[in-house]
N, C-alpha and C positions, 0 to 999 in steps of 0.2 A: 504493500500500500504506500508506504513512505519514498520509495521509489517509482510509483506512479506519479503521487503528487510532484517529486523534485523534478520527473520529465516535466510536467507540467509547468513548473514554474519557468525553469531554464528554458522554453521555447521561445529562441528571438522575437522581439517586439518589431511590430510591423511599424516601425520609427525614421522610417525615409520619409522626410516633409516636400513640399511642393518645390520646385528651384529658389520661387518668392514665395514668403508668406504673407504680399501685400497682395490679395484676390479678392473680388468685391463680394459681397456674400448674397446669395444663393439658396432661393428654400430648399430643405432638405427634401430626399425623397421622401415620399409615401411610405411609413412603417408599415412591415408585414402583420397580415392580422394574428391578432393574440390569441393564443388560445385556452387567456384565463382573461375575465375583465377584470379592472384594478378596483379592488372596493376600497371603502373610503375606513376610518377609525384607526382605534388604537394608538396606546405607548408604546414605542419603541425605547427600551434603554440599554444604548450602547456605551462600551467603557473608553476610556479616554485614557492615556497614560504615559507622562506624568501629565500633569494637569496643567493646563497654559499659563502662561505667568499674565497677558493681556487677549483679549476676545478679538482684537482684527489684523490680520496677515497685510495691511496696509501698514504695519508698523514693526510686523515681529512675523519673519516667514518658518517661524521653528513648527514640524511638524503636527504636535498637538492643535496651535492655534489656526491653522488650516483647516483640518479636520473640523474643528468646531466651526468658525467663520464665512466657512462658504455656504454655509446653510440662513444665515443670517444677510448676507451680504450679496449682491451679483456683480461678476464681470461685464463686461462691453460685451465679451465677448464667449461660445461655450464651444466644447468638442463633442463629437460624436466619437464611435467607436474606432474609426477609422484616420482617424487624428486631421479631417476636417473641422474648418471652424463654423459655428454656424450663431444666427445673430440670439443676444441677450438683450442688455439697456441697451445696445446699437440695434439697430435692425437692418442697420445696411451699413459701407463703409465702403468709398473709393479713396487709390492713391495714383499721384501727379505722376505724370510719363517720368519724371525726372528723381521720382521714387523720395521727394524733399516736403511732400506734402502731403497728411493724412486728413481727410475729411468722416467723420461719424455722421450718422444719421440716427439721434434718438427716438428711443419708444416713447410714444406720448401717453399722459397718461398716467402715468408711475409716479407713486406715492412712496413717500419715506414711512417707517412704520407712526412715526407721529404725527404722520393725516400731511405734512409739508409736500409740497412737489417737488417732483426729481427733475433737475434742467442742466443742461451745458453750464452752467455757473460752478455746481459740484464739482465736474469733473475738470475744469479748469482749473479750480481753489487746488484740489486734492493731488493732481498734476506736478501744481508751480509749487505748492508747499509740505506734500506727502512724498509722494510717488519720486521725483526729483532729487529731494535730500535726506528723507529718512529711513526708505524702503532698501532692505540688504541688498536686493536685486537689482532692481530698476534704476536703482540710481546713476548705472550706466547705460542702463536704456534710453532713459527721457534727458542724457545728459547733454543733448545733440537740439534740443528743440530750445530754437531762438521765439517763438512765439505760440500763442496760444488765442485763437479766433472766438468768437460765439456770436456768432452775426445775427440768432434767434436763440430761443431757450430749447429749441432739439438739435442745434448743430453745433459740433466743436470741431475745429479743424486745425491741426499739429503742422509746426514749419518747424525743419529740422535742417542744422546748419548742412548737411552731409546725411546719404543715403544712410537710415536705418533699418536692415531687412529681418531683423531677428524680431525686430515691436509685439508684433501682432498674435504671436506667437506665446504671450506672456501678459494677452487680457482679458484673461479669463478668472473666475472669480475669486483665484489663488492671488494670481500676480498684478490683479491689478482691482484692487476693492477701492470702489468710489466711497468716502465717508460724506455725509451732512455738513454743508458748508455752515447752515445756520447756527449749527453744535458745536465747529472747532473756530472757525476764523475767530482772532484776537484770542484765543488762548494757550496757554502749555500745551502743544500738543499732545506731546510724548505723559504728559500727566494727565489729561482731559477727564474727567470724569466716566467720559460716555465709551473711555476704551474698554471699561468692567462692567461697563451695561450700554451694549450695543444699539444703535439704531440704522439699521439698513433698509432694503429697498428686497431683500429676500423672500425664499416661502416658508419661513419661520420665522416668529417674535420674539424677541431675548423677554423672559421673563424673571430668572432667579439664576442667583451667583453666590450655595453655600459651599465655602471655600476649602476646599479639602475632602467635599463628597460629593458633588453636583452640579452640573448647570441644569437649570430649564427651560426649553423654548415650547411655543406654540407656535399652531396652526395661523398665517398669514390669511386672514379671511379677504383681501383684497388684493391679493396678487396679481401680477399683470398675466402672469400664465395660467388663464382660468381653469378653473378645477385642480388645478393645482396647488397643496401637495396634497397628497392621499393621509396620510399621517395625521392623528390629532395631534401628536407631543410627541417630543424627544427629550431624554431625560442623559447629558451624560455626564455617567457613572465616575470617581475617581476610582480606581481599586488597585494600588501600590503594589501588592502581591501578586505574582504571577500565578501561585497556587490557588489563591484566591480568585483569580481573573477565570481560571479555568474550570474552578466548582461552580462560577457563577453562570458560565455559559452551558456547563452540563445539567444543572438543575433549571434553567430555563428564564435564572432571573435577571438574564441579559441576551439579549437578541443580536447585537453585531458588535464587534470588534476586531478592527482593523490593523497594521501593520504589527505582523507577528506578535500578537496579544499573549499567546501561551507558550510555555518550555517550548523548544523547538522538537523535544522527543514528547512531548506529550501529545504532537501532529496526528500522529498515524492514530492514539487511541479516539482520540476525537473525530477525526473523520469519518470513523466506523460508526459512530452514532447515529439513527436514522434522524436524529432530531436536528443532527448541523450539519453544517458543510462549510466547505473551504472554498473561497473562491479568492484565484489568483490574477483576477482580469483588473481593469479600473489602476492599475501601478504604470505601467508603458509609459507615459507623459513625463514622470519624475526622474525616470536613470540613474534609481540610488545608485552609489557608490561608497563605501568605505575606505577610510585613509586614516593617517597615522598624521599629524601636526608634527613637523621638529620644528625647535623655536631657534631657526636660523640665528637669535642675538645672544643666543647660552657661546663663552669663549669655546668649548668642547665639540661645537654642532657648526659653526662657520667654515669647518674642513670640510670639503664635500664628499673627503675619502670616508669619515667617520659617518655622513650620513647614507654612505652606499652600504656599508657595512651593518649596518641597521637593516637596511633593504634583505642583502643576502643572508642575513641569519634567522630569517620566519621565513617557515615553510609555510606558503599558503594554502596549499593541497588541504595541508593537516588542519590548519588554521579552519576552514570550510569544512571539513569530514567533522572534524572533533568537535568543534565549537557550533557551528552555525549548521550540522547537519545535513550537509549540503546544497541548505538553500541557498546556494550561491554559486558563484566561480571565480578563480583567482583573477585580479585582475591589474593592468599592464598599463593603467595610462589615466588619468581622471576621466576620459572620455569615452564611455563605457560603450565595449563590441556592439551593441543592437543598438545604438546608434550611427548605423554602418554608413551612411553619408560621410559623418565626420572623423569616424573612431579611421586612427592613425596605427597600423598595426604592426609597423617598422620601428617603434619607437625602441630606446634603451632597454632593457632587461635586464632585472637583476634576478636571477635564478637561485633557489637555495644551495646555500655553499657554507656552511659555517665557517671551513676552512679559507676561505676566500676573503673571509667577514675579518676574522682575527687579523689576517696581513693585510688589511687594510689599516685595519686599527694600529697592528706595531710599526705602518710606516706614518700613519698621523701621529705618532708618538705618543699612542695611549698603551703602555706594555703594560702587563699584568702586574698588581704588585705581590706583597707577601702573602696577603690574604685572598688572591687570585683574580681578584678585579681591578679593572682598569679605570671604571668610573662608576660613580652613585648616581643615580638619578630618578627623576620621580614618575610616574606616567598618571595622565588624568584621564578617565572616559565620560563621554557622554550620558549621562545619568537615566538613557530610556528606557533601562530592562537589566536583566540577566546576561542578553548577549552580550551586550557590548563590557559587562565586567566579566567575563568570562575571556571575551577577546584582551584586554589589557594583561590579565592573567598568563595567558597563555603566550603572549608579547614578552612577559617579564620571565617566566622559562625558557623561550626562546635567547634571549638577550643574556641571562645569566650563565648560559653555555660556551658564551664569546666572554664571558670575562666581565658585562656591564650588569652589574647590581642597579635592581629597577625596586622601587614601592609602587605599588597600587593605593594613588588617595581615591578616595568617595567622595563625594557632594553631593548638593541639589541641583535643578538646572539653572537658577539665576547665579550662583555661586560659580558655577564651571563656567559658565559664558562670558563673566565678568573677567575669569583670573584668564583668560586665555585669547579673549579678543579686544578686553580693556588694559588689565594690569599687566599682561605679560607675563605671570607668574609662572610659568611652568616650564618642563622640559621635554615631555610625550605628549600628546593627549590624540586619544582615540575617539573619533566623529563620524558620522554619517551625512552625505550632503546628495540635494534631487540635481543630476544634473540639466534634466528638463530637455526641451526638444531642438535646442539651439547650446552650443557652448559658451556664447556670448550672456546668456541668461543665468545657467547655473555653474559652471563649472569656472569662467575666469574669476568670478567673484573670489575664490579662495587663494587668487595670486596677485588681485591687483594691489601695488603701492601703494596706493591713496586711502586703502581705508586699514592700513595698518595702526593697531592700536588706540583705533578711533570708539570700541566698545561698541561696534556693529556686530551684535551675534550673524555665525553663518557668513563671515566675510574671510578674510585673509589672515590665519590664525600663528601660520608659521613664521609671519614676519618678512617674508621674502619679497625682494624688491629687483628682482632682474629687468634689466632694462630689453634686454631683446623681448622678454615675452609680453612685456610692458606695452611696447614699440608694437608686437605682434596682435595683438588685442586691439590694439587703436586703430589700425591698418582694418582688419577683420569688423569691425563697426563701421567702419565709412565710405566700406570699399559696397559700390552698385552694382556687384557680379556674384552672384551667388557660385559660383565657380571656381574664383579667385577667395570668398572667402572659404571654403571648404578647404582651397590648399594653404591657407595663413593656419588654420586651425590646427593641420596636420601641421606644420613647423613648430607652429607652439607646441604643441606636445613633447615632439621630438626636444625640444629645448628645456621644458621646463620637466622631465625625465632627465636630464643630464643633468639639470641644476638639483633635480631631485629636494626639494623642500617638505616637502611630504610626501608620503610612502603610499602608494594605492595597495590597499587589503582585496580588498573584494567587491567586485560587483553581485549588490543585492538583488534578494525577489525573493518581497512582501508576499502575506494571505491577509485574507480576511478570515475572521470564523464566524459566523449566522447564524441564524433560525434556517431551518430549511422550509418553515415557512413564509421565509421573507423572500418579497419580489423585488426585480426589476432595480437594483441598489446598485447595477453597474448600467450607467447612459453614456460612458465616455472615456476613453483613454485615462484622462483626467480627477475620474471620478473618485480617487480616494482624496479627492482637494476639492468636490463640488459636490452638490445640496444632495439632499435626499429625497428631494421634492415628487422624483417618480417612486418611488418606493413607498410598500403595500403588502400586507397581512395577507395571505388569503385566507389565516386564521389567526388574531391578531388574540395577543396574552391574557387569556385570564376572562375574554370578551368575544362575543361571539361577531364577526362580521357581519358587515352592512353592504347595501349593493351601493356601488355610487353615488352621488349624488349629481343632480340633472347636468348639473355643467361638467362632471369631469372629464377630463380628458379632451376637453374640444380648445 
C-alpha cells in the first residue's frame, strides 16, 4: 500500500506553463456532468499545524496562513486543474504587445464581508503598499511597476518599467490577497488589527480566533460565486500532536488535513480505512523543496570547501527512505525536476562521499581535534512536524561522522523565523520552501541580497549575496522572451550550486488525509492555497445532508 501511495505521489507534475503567462482569460470549458450533486451543510473541521502567527498571506506567505486565508480572501486570479488560469475578482485581463502593460477587468458587484464594495482603489492601495514592500514574494514581482491606473472602480491597469512574464502567475488567492483599503490605509500595517480578524471578499467569514485551539469561519451568504460554498463552517483545529492529529482523523472528529498531517508511517494504516483517504493532487503549483540554510556570515561556512563538505556527507537516498518514507526524492538544484521547463539538470552534484566530505574539511583547515571534531555547531529546523526534527536529527548523524559536532535546538515558528531571517542567529537551519510555477516567484527569493537580514520570513536565510546570480535574477525578470529567461534560470542554478549557500535535501510530495466523504476539495493545481468553496459532504458529520439549495452551483 505504502508503495502505491509513494508511486502516486512521485508522479511528475504536469508543470510546463504556457511560453507567456500574460493570456487574456477565457471561460472555462463546460465541466463534465457529476455524478453526485453537491448538497449544501455541514462543519467541516480541519486541522491546521502549527497554527498561523497572522490570518492573511498578503503579509506572511508561511504555509499554515495560506491554508487558512484563501478561504477568506480571493485572488485576481484562480487555476484549474490543469495549471490554466481562469478569472476570480478579474474577470478578464489583457497585456500590451510590448508585455509593459497589465490591464484587469473587475467583477462588479463584490462586496467586502462588511457590506463595503470591492473596486480598483483596493487593489491599487494593496499593490503600492502591501504586495510591493511587505509581501516575501512579490516584492520582486511588482518591483518593476512604475505606475498604477484606475480610470473607473473595475479597472486597474499595471505599467511596468520592463517586461514582467512571471506576474500572473502568482495572483491567485495565495500570492496575491487584495486587503480592504478602508481597514488599512493610515495604519500599522504589519500591526492592523484586522490581520487576527480578517475581512475579505471570500466564501467564508472570519468569525472567531481562540488562540491555541481554533479559528472559525462561516458561510459567505453573498458571495459573488452564487451558490457558493457548499459548506456551512469550517472550524480549524490547532492539534500540536501528530499522535493526536491522527486519532482525531481516525475517530472522525476531523475531516481534512492537509500537508502531511500524520507520522509518515502511520500513511499506509490510515489509508486502509474505509472512512479516509489520501489525496495527493491540489500540491503541483507549490514545488516544495527542502534545503538546509548555511549562514554564509559564520567565519567557518565562508569557505565554500566547508560548505561542499556538508553537501557530501548526507546521504539523501537515506535521508528520504528513513526519514521522510519516501515521500520524496533526492534532490539536485532548488528548482525542482517537475518543473521540467526550468529545472537545470546539468547543474553541480554533490554525491554522498563522507570520504570526500573530511578532505574537504582538512584542506579548509578544519582537522579533527583530540576529541575528534572539527567544529561545534548548532542546527535549527522549521518547527512544522516531526519530519523536519527528525530530518535535523538525522543531518547531525550524518555531520558527526565527518568530525562536525551538531545540536538540535527547538523553537516555535515566530522564534525560528526571527533568529534566522532577522537576527542571524544560527548556523544550520532546516526549511521547506513552495517553489511555485515560475523560479522568479518562489525559488530566487531565498538568494536575493536585498532582503538579507531584513526579518522577511521565507526570504534569503543563508545570507548569500552572489553577485552573478544576483545579476542572473535581474536579467530573468526583464528579459520579454520566455526562452531567454528559461536559459538565465538554468545559469542560475548552475551558479548558485557552485556557490552552494544552501544545501537542497529533497524534493517534497505533500497528502492530504479526508473524510472519504468529503467532495470535490481538489479545483486546482493550486488548491492546497485556495478556498474550499467547492467542497461538500455527501454525508456531512454528525448531520444528515441537505439537497442544495436553489442557486447552487449556477
Amino acid at each position: 500500500m505504502i508503495q502505491k501511495l509513494v508511486r502516486a505521489i512521485l508522479l511528475p507534475a504536469a508543470m510546463t506553463l504556457l511560453a507567456s503567462p500574460y493570456v487574456s482569460a477565457a471561460p472555462s470549458a463546460p465541466a463534465a456532468p457529476a455524478a453526485e450533486s453537491p448538497r449544501t451543510g455541514g462543519t467541516l473541521t480541519a486541522i491546521i499545524q502549527p497554527e498561523p502567527v497572522i490570518l492573511t498571506s498578503a503579509l506572511n506567505s508561511a504555509a499554515p496562513t495560506g491554508l487558512f486565508s484563501a478561504n477568506v480572501f480571493d485572488g485576481l486570479v484562480e487555476y484549474d486543474n490543469n495549471f490554466k488560469l481562469k478569472p476570480a475578482l478579474a474577470e478578464r485581463w489583457d497585456i500590451s504587445k510590448d508585455s509593459k502593460t497589465l490591464t484587469f477587468h473587475l467583477r462588479p458587484n463584490v462586496k467586502w464581508h462588511d457590506g463595503k464594495p470591492f473596486t480598483s482603489a483596493d487593489v491599487k492601495w494593496t499593490l503600492e503598499n502591501v504586495w510591493k514592500k511587505l509581501h516575501p514574494r512579490n516584492q520582486i514581482l511588482f518591483g518593476k511597476v512604475t505606475q498604477v491606473d484606475t480610470p473607473d472602480p473595475l479597472t486597474v491597469v499595471l505599467h511596468f518599467s520592463e517586461p514582467s512574464l512571471a506576474v500572473l502567475s502568482s495572483l491567485n488567492s495565495n500570492g496575491a490577497q487584495v486587503l480592504p483599503k478602508h481597514l488599512y490605509e493610515g495604519t500599522d500595517i504589519l500591526n492592523n488589527p484586522y490581520n487576527s480578524k480578517p475581512v475579505g471578499t471570500g466564501p467564508f467569514v472570519f468569525k472567531e480566533w481562540s488562540k491555541g485551539n481554533y479559528i472559525v469561519l462561516e458561510r459567505n451568504p453573498n458571495y459573488w460565486d452564487k451558490g457558493k460554498p457548499y459548506l456551512d463552517k469550517i472550524v480549524f483545529k490547532v492539534i500540536p500532536d501528530a499522535s493526536a492529529r491522527a486519532a482525531a482523523l481516525e475517530k472522525g472528529e476531523a475531516q481534512y488535513a492537509p500537508f502531511n498531517p500524520v507520522p509518515l508511517k502511520d500513511a499506509q494504516r490510515l489509508a486502509q480505512l474505509p472512512s479516509l483517504k489520501l489525496e495527493t493532487r491540489g500540491y503541483d503549483w507549490i514545488s516544495p523543496w527542502l534545503f538546509m540554510d548555511v549562514n554564509v556570515d559564520r567565519p567557518y561556512f565562508k569557505d565554500v570547501r566547508v560548505r561542499q563538505a556538508l553537501a557530501h556527507a548526507i546521504d539523501l537516498n537515506a535521508l528520504n527512505k528513513v526519514v521522510w518514507f519516501g515521500f520524496g526524492k533526492p534532490a539536485v538544484s532548488p528548482v525542482v525536476s517537475t518543473l521540467t521547463q526550468f529545472f537545470n539538470p546539468a547543474v553541480p552534484k554533490y554525491a554522498y562521499d563522507p570520504a570526500k566530505a573530511e578532505a574537504l574539511l582538512d584542506a579548509a583547515g578544519l582537522k579533527r581535534g583530540a576529541d575528534g571534531n572539527r567544529l561545534k555547531i548548532q542546527i535549527d529546523y522549521l518547527p512544522y512536524g516531526d519530519d523536519y526534527k527528525r530530518s535535523a536529527e538525522y543531518i547531525k548523524q550524518a555531520l558527526k561522522r565527518v568530525g562536525v559536532d551538531v545540536t538540535v535546538r527547538t523553537q516555535d515558528t515566530p522564534t525560528y523565523t526571527k533568529r534566522v531571517y532577522g537576527d542571524r542567529d544560527f548556523d544550520l537551519a532546516v526549511v521547506w520552501f513552495a517553489g511555485f510555477a515560475d523560479p522568479l516567484v518562489g525559488v530566487t527569493r531565498a538568494y536575493r541580497a536585498d532582503t538579507v537580514g531584513k526579518n522577511i520570513p521565507w526570504s534569503n536565510g543563508s545570507g548569500y549575496r552572489g553577485e552573478e546570480a544576483n545579476k542572473l535574477i535581474d536579467e530573468a525578470q526583464g528579459s520579454p522572451s520566455q526562452t531567454e529567461r528559461v536559459e538565465l534560470f538554468k545559469r542560475f542554478q548552475t551558479v548558485v550550486q557552485n556557490d552552494l549557500p544552501s544545501v537542497p535535501l529533497l524534493e517534497l510530495r505533500f497528502f492530504t488525509v479526508q473524510s472519504a466523504s468529503l467532495r470535490d476539495t481538489v479545483s486546482g493545481v493550486d488548491q492546497i492555497y485556495a478556498s474550499l468553496k467547492n467542497a461538500w459532504f455527501a454525508q456531512p458529520p454528525g448531520a444528515s445532508a441537505t439537497v442544495a439549495r436553489a442557486d447552487a452551483g449556477k
